[in-house]
N, C-alpha and C positions, 0 to 999 in steps of 0.2 A: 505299608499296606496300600497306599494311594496308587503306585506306581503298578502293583498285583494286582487290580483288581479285574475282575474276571467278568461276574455277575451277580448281582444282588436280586435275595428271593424275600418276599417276606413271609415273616412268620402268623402262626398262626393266633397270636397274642397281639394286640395292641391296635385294635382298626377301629375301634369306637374313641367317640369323640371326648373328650373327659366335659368340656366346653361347651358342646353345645351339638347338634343330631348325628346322631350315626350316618357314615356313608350308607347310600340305599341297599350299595351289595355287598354286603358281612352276614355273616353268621345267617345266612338269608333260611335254611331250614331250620336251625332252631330260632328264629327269631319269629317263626310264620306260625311254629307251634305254641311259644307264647304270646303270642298275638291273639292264636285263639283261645287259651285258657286265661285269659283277659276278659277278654268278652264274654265267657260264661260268668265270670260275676258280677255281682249286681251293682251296675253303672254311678250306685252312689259311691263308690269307694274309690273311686278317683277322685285326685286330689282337686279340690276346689269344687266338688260338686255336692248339694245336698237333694237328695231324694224328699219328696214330700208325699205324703200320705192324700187321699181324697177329698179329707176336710180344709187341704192347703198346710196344716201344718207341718214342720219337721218331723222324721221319723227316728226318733233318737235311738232305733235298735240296731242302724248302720250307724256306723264307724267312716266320718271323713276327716280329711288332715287338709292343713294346709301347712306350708312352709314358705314364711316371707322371703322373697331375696328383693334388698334395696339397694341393687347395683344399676348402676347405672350404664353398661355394657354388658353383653354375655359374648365374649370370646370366640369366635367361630372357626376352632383348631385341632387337631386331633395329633398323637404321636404314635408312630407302628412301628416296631421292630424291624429292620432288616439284618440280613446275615449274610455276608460278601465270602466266597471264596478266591484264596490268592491262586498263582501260579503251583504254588505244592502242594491244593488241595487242603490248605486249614482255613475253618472258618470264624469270621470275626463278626462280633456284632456290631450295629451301629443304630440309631434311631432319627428317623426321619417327619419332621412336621409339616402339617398342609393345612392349609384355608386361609382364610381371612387374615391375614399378616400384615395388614396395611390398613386397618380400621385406626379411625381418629382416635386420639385420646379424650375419653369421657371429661366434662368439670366433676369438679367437685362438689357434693349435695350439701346445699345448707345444713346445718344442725338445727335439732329442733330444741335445742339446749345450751350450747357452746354460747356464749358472750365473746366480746373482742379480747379480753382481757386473758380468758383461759384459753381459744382459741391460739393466741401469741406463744403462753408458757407450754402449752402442749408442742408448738413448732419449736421452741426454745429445748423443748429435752431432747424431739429428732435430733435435731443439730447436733447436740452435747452427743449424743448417740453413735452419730456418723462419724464427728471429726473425733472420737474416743477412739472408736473400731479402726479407723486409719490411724492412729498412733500405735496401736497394738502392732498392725499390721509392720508397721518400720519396726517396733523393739524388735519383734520377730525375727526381721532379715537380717537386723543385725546382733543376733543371738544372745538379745538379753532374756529371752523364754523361756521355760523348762521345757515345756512340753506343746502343744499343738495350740493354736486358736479355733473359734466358733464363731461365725461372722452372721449377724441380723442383717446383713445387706439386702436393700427392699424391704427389709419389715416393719422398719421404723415405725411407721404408723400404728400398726397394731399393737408392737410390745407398750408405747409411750401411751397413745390413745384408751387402752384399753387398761392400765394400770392408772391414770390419770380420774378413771371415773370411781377408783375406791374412796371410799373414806377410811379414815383413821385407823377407826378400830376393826375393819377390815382385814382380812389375812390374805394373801396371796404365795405361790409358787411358781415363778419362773422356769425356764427350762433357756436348755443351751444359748437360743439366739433373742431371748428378751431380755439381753444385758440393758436395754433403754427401759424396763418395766422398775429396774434398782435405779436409776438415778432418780425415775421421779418417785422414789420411795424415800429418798433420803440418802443413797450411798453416794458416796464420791465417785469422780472417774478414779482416780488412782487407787483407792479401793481394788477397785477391777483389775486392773494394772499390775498392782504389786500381786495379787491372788496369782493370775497367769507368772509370772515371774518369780514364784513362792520366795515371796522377803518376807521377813521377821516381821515385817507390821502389817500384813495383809490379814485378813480375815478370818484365816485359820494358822496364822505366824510362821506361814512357812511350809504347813504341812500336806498341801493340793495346789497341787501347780494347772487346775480350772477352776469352773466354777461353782463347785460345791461347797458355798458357804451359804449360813443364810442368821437371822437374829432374830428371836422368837422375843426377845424382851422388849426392844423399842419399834423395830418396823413391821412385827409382824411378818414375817417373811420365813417359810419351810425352807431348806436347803433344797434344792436339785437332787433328782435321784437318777443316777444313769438307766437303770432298769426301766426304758420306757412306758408308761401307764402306771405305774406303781403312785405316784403325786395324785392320782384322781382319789382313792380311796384314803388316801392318804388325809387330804385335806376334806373329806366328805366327813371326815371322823375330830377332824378340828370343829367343822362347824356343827354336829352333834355334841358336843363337848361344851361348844359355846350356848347351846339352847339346853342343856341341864342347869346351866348357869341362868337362865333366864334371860339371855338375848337372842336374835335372829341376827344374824350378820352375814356377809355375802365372801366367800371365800375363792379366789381364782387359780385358776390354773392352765396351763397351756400343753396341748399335744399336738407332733405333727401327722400330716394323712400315712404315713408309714407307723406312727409309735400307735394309732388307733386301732391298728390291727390286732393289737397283741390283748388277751384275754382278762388281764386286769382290769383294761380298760372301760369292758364291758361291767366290769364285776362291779366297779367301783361305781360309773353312772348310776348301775340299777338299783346299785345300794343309797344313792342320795339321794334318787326317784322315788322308790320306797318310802324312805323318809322324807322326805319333804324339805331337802337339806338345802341352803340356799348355794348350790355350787355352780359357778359361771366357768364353766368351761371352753376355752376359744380351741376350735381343731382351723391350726395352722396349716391349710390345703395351698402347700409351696410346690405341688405339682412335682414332686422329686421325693423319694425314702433312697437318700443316699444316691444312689445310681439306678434304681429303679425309676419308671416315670408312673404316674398316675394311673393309664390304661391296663398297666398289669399290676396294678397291686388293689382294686376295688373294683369290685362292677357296678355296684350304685353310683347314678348320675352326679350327685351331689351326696355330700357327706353329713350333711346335715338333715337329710332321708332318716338319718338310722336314730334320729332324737323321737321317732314317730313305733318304735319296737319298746319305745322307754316310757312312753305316756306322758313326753316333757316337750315344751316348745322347740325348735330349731329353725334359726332363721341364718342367711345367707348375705355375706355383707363384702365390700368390696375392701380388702384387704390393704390396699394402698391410698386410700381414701380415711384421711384419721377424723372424718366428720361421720363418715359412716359406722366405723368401730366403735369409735366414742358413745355414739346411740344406742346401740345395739348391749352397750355394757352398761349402761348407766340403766336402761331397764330393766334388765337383767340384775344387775343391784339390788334396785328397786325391788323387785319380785322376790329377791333374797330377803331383804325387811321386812315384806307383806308375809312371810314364814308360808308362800306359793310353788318352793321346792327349786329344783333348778334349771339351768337353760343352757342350750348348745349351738355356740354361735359358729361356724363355720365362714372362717376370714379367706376369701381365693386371693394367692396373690402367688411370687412366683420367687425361690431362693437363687440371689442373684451372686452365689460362690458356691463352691462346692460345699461338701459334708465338714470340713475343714480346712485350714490354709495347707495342707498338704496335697491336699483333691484338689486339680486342674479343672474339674467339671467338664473333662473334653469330651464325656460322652451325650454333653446336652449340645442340641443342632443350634448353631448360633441363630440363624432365624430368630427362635425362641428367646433367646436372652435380647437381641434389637428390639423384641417387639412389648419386653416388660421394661428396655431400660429407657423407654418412652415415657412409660406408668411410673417414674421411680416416686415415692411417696414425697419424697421434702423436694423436688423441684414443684410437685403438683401443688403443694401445700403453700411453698412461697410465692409463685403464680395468683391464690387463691388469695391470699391475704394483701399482696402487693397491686394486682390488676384490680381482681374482680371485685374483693370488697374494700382495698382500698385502707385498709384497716395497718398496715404499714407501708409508708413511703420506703422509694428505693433508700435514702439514704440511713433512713431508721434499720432500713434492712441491711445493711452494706454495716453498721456500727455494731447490728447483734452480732454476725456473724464476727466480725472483727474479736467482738467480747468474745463469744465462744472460743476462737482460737486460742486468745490467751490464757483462758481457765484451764482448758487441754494440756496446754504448753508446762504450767506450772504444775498440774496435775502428774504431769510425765516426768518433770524434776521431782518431785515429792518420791515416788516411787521409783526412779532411776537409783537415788539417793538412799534410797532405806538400804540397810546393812539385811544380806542373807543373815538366816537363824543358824545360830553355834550353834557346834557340834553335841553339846554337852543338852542342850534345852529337846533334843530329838525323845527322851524319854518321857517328859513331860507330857499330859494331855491324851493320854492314848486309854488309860482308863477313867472311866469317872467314878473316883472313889468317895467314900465319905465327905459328906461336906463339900463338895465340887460344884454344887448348886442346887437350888431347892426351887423348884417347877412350882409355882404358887397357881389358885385359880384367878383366870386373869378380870373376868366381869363380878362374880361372885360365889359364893359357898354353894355347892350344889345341891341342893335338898331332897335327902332319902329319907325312905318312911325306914322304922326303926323297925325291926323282927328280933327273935330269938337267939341266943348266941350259940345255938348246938341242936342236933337232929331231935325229934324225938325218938324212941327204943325201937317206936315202930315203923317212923320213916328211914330211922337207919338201917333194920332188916332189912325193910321191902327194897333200900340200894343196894344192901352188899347184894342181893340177890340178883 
């Protein structure tokens, strides 16, 4: 295609910025006609402004929002489709990024929470995290996988950080790339390992060669649903379950800016909105749905806008900053306990591999990838501990890493070594019959007031009728 190329046009899709202002000349007549139907309404409804009445007070009959964002950069980039025709007249797409591509790298925000001690163990599960993911990545090439990988590259901070601030009795739902959300729950790496490689002792014994496993007895942990959005209602209806039981607990779960599109997702929010459910929702905004970029798959600026149609908080946090996630979830928790409903934290950061290890990613503009693999989470994180606060010497630093590699190492023989599942054991486990397990309630008996055990004559007429 490089050799063909002719001329490139661009399309009429993707000229706003996802990052930060629109070019001035886009969509310049419809953007003049919403410009003016802005301004016919009443100036309070912009965000961060409140209208006051004559006596000075608030006017509490407008409607204002605000939505926090505690980033510490805003990005000034945008991505627009092009479409190159060759030499035979076929044409190919491509995507092209412009702006600010050369801004510094932000520090890292104190925590108004972290101590040095959690601080470390949160950089301690990246790591476990990262050097897991690179082990996956070599079983792979050397075909000990059944099937594809899922790579959290870049994410680290958010999957660890933001699973780090649950507690115990806490429920949580991972999705494809917070395999670091399962280690600091409790799972092993080779857990993870053996699951991709379906051996006999992996977590469903063989029978899913990803990661749809999960242990509702000890970690609290819903399995993964591939059905993007579906985990939202899902887990809205755990934590309803858990307050007939007489607790409030904060239950998590993760979607990305492509799985938010899809209509469950909305269903499910508005259902733990409603309720008052405590669901800590992270939308993972990796600037990518697969091969789509941002600009054509939302039109709202920020994604955590649309927490503002739901009547629930949404705040905006810097996705590769695990000082910043970390906060952001830990009130959010918090607000789960206070039985305050739930909250929509929208993590920006940037998926630094494709959809899977099969996806080259070549239709992301490398620009883009130079200008996050700056941002990568655990170089900022060890920076931040080693320089700024000091809070590990290099050589403490150089010993964990050390340890970590070895954990990996033995982790990858654990799971090299597990025996595939016989032939014979395939029938096993496919129904659950009698006796197979008894779902108990996990906090307490749920208490229903007691009624009648059958219609009366005349509430049964007025149904069959």
């Amino acid at each position: 295609m490089g050799n063909n190329k002719k001329k490139s046009k661009a399309s009429s899709n993707g000229h706003r910025s996802r990052n930060g202002s629109r070019p001035s000349n886009s969509h310049v007549g419809r953007d003049h006609v919403a410009t003016a139907a802005l301004e016919s309404l009443p100036r309070a409804q912009s965000r961060g402004r409140v209208e006051r009445s004559s006596t000075g007070s608030p006017n509490h009959n407008l409607r204002t929002y605000e939505i926090p964002d505690f980033r510490l950069e805003h990005p000034q980039f945008s991505v627009r489709q092009l479409t190159d025709k060759d030499k035979t007249g076929h044409e190919h797409v491509r995507y092209e990024v412009t702006g600010d591509l050369d801004a510094p790298v932000p520090p890292i925000r104190d925590s108004k929470y972290l101590d040095r001690q959690q601080a470390i163990e949160i950089y301690r599960y990246m790591l476990l995290n990262r050097k897991m993911e690179i082990a996956l990545e070599n079983l792979y090439k050397q075909g000990k996988v059944v099937g594809g990988v899922y790579f959290g590259l870049g994410q680290e901070a958010c999957s660890c950080a933001s699973a780090y601030a649950l507690d115990q009795d806490d429920w949580f739902a991972p999705m494809i790339r917070n395999q670091g959300s399962l280690l600091v729950r409790g799972f092993r790496a080779s857990d993870t390992m053996m699951q991709y490689m379906a051996k006999a002792d992996s977590p469903t014994r063989g029978r899913d060669g990803t990661s749809h496993f999960g242990d509702i007895e000890k970690r609290n942990m819903v399995s993964p649903i591939s059905m993007l959005g579906d985990l939202i209602p899902v887990m809205s209806g755990v934590a309803l379950g858990a307050r007939l039981q007489g607790r409030n607990i904060a239950v998590m779960t993760y979607i990305g800016d492509g799985g938010q599109s899809t209509g469950v997702t909305y269903e499910g929010i508005n259902f733990a909105a409603v309720q008052n459910l405590g669901l800590v929702l992270f939308v993972e905004s990796n600037l990518w749905a697969y091969s789509t970029p941002s600009e054509m798959q939302y039109r709202c600026k920020d994604l955590a806008e649309r927490a503002i149609g739901y009547g629930i908080p949404g705040v905006i946090v810097d996705g590769t900053d695990a000082c910043q996630v970390y906060d952001a979830a830990h009130e959010a928790v918090e607000r789960a306990y206070a039985g305050a409903g739930p909250t929509l934290i929208e993590a920006k950061m940037m998926r630094m591999k494709g959809h899977a290890i099969h996806d080259a990613a070549s239709y992301v503009p490398k620009p883009m990838f130079e200008f996050w693999k700056k941002r990568d989470p655990l170089a900022r994180f060890e920076n931040y501990l080693v320089k700024d606060k000091k809070w590990l010497t290099a050589k403490e630093n150089e010993a964990l890493i050390a340890e970590i590699e070895e954990v990996i190492e033995a982790e990858r023989e654990i799971a090299v070594n597990s025996p595939m599942p016989t032939p014979e054991s395939a029938e096993g486990g496919v129904f659950c019959e009698n006796g197979c397990h008894e779902i108990k309630p996990k906090y307490a008996v749920p208490k229903v007031k007691k009624g009648t055990s059958g219609y009366k004559e005349t509430e049964a007429a007025v149904h069959l009728k």
